[in-house]
N, C-alpha and C positions, 0 to 999 in steps of 0.2 A: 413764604409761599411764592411760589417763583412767577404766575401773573401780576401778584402786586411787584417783586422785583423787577419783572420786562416792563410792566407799567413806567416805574419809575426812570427806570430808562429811557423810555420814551419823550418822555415827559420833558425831559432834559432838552430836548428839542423845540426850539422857543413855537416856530411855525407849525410844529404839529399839535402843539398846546392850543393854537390859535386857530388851527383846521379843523380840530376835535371838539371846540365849543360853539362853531356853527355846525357841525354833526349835531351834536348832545341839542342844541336848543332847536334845529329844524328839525329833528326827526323828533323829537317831544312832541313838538308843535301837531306833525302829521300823526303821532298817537290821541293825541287828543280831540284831532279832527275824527278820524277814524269812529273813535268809539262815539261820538255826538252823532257821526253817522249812522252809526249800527245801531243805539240808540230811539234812533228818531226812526231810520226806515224797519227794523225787526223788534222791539221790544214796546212800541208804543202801547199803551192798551186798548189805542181803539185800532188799531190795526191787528190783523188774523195773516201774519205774516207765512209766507207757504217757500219749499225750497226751490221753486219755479219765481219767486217773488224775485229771492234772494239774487240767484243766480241773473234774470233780468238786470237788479241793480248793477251788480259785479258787472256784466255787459258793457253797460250803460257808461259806467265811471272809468272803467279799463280798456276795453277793445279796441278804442279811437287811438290809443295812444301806440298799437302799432304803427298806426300813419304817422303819427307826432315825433316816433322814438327812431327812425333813420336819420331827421332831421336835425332830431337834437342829439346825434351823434356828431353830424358834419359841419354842425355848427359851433359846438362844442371845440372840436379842433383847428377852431376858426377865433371864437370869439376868448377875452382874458375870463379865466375859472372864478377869480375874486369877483367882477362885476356878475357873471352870473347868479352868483349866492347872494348879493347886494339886491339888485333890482328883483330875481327872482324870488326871494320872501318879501320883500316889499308890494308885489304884485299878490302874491298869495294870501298876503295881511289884508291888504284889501278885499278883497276877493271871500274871504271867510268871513270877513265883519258882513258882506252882502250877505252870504249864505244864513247867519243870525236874521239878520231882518226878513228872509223871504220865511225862516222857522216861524218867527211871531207872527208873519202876516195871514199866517195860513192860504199861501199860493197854490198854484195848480202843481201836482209832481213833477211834471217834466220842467217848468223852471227852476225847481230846486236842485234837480239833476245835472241840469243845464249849470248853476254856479259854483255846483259840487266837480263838476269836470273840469272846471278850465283850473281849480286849484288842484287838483291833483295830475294836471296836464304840465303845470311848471314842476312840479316834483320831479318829472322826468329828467328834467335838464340838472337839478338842484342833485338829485341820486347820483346822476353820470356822472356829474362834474367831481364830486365827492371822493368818489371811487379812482377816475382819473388824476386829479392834482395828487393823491394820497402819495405817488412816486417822485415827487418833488420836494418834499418836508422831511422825507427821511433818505438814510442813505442804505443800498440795498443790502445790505449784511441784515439789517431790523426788518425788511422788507414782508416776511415772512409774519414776524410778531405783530407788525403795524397791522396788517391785514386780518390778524387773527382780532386785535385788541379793539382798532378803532370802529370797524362794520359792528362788531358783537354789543361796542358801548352803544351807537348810535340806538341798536334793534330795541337795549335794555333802557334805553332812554323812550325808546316809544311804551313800551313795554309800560314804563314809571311815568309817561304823559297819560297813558291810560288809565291808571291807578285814580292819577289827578284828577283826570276826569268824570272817573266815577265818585271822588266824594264828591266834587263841586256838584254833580247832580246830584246828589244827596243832600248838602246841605241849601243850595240854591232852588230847592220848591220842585225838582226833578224839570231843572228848564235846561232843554237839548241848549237853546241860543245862547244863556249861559256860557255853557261850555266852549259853544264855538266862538265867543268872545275870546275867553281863556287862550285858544289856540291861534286866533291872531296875535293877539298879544307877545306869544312866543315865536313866532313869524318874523314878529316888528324885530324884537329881538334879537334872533338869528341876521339879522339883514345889518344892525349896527354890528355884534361880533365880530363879518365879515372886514369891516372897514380898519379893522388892528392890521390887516395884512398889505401888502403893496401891489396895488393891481397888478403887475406883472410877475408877481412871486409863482403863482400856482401854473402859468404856460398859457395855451403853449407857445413853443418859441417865437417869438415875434419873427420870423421866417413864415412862418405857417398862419398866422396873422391875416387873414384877408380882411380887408375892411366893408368890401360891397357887401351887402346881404343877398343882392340879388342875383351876383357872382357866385357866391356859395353856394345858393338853392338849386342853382341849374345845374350845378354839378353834382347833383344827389347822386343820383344814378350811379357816375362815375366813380364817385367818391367810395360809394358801398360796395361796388363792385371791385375795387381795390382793397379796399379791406376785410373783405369773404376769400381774396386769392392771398392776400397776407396771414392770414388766420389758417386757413388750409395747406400754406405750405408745407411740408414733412418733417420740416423744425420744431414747427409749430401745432401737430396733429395732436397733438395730448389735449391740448386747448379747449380744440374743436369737439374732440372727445368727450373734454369734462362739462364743457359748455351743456351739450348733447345731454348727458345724465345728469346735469342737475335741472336742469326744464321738464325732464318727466321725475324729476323729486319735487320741485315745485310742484306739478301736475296731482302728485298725491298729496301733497300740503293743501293743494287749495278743495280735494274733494270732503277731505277730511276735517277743512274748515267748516265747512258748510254742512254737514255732518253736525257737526261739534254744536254751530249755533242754532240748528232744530231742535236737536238734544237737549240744548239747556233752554229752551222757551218753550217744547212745550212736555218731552217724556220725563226731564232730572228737575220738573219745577212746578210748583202749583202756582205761579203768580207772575209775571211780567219780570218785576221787581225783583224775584226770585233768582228766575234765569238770569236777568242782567248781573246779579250779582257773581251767581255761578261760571258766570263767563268769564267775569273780572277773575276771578281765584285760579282759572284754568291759567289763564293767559300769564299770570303771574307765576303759575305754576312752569309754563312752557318757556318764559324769561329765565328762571335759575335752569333751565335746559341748553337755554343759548350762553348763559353764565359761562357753565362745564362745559361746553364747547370751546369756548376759549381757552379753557386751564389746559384742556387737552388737547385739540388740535396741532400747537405749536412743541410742543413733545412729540406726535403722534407722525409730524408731518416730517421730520427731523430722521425718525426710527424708521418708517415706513416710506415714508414719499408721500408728498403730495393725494396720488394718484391714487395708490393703493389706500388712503385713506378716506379716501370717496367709498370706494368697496368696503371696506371695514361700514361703514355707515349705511352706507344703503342695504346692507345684507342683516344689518340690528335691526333696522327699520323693520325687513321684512320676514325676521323671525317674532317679533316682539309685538310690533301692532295688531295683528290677531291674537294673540295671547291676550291682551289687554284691552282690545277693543269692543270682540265676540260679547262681552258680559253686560256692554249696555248698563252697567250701573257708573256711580260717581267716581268711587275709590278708584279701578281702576280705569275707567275713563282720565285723572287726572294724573296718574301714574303715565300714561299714553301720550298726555300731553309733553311732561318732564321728555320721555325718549325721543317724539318728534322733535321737538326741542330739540335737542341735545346733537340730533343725527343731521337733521337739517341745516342748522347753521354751523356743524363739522363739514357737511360736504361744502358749503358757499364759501366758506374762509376756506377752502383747499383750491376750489375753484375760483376765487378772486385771486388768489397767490400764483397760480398756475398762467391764468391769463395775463396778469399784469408783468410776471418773467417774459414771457413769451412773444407781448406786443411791445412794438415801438411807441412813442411818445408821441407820436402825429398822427398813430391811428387808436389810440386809446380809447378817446371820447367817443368815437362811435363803433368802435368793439362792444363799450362796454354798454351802450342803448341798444344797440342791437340783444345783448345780455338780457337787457329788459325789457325787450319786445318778447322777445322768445317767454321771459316769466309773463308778463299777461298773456298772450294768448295760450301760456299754457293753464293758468289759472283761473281765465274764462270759461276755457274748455272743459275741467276738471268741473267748475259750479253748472254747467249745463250738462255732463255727464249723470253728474249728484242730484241734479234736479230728474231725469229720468227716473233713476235706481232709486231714491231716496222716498217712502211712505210719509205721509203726514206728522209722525212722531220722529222722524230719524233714525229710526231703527232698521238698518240694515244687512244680512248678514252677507247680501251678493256683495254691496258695495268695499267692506271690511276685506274680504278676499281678494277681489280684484286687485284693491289696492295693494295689498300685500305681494300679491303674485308682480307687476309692475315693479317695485322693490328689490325683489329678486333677479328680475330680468335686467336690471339696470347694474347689479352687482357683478352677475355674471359674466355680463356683455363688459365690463369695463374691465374687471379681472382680467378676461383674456387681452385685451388691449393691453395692459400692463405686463402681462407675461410677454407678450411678443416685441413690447416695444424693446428690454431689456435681456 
């Protein structure tokens, strides 16, 4: 099978071995937190969780980290990528073990939102960084496959911290804290992994190195503004391009999130438990989606380009999820999941490959937060769209369309981009 084959190739790379098991154990880590969160804030049973609720939360834990994600770009290409992963699960193991105690102490919600943010505020840094060293462990011929293999492990590592998650509340007496012990745990973890590697292995260059922090901060401005005219350059337009259309595919992933979790708590389920459960099966379902996207992207990307593989995805998306969506039942509700799957994490691994060709090594780290600025607030925007559109049960036929028509509009617009570039 020729993923296991590029796997093993990779593998062969001592530091990417070493880069990929603080993926695998941090991004476990963040599935586990996740689901403790969705969990505790939409399936509790004394909570009458609404998609105005939801969308709040999503607000709440994402939208600040617009502010957060300039910074920990420019910081990023400032500070060593190993001590980042070190201190920054080390902070987040903390930081969730609080999030447990405020579960049991039954606090007021905004404090619990309150220590639910600031750990998924270091994620940002933990994501960037991630994403940025990943061109220093390998050498650019694999550069393509790394990109297809390593994002896809980490998502299917969350994907499987979720899983986790859900027996541990099963068999632990249905306790959220529980869980979010669990996902410290794997935090701690992830922070020792980090320590196999040599702080200066991951960049960036000790050139780019500033030591002041307060020297770096006041150069935000500067710093982002150089790196929107490096990105923009006509070298580099495809980037900017794909960047562009995968923020309005996130955009549809996150309406269609929040869709998904009405769906299964309160029209695909009689019982709490029910829906939690149906949520788990989906999500696992939408993991062998991000799977296939790996087996195929890196064939796909080879034959087609990059680019035009963005359009091949976006234009399945938006023949396929109104087919599958319109019917509001399970079957093919979870059939829906598998192709967002499948289509979404095809275009991000196009789109990680694209940017990280294209940028320099001293602007990566905050290319790629700015990356992730652009995904929450388009993912905020999409759960506050969905909270409009979206009825009590989740059933909705405007929002199914919309989405789809968006889809469309992202295929076509990029097609022509690719036609003209070439």
């Amino acid at each position: 099978m020729a993923v296991v084959r590029d796997l093993r190739v990779l593998l062969r790379f001592r530091n990417f071995r070493r880069l990929l098991a603080v993926r695998l154990l941090s991004q476990g880590a963040d599935g586990v937190y996740q689901v403790a969160l969705a969990s505790y804030v939409v399936f509790s049973p004394e909570r009458q969780a609404s998609a105005t609720a939801i969308a709040s939360a999503l607000a709440v834990l994402l939208l600040p980290y617009s502010l957060v994600g300039p910074f920990a770009g420019v910081l990023l290409d400032r500070w060593r990528r190993r001590q980042v992963f070190l201190y920054g699960n080390l902070v987040r193991a903390v930081m969730a073990t609080m999030t447990a105690v405020l579960i049991i102490s039954q606090v007021p919600d905004w404090l619990f939102y309150v220590s639910a943010l600031c750990v998924t505020a270091v994620n940002r840094f933990v994501l960037s960084g991630l994403s940025a060293a990943l061109p220093r462990v390998v050498d650019a011929e694999r550069l393509v496959i790394a990109n297809s293999l390593s994002p896809t492990a980490g998502t299917l590592a969350a994907i499987a911290g979720g899983g986790l998650a859900f027996l541990v509340r099963l068999v632990v007496a249905d306790s959220d804290a529980a869980v979010v012990l669990l996902g410290a745990g794997l935090y701690l973890c992830g922070a020792l992994a980090s320590l196999r590697m040599a702080p200066e292995l991951l960049g960036p260059d000790r050139a780019l190195v500033r030591p002041r922090i307060t020297a770096a901060l006041a150069g935000t401005a500067r710093d982002l503004v150089a790196g929107v005219r490096h990105i923009a350059a006509p070298s580099r337009r495809e980037a900017a391009w794909a960047l562009g259309a995968m923020s309005l595919m996130r955009f549809c992933y996150g309406a269609l999130t929040v869709m998904l979790l009405m769906l299964c708590r309160y029209a695909l389920s009689s019982t709490p438990d029910d829906g939690l459960a149906l949520l788990g099966l989906a999500l696992g379902i939408s993991g062998a989606g991000f799977f296939a996207a790996a087996v195929m992207t890196p064939w796909a990307a080879v034959r087609l380009g990059s680019g035009r593989w963005i359009v091949v995805c976006a234009a399945a998306a938006a023949l396929l999820e109104p087919a599958l969506g319109l019917p509001f039942t399970t079957a093919p509700m979870l059939a829906a999941a598998f192709v967002l799957g499948l289509t979404t994490q095809g275009a991000k691994i196009a789109t990680d490959t694209i940017v990280q060709s294209s940028v320099d090594d001293g602007f990566r780290g905050r290319i790629f937060s700015v990356y992730d600025v652009l995904f929450n607030i388009a993912y905020v925007s999409a759960a506050a769209v969905a909270a409009l559109i979206l009825p009590p049960d989740g059933r909705s036929v405007t929002l199914v369309v919309t989405i789809a028509i968006i889809y469309g509009a992202v295929a076509v617009t990029m097609g022509r981009f690719e036609r003209r570039a070439t």
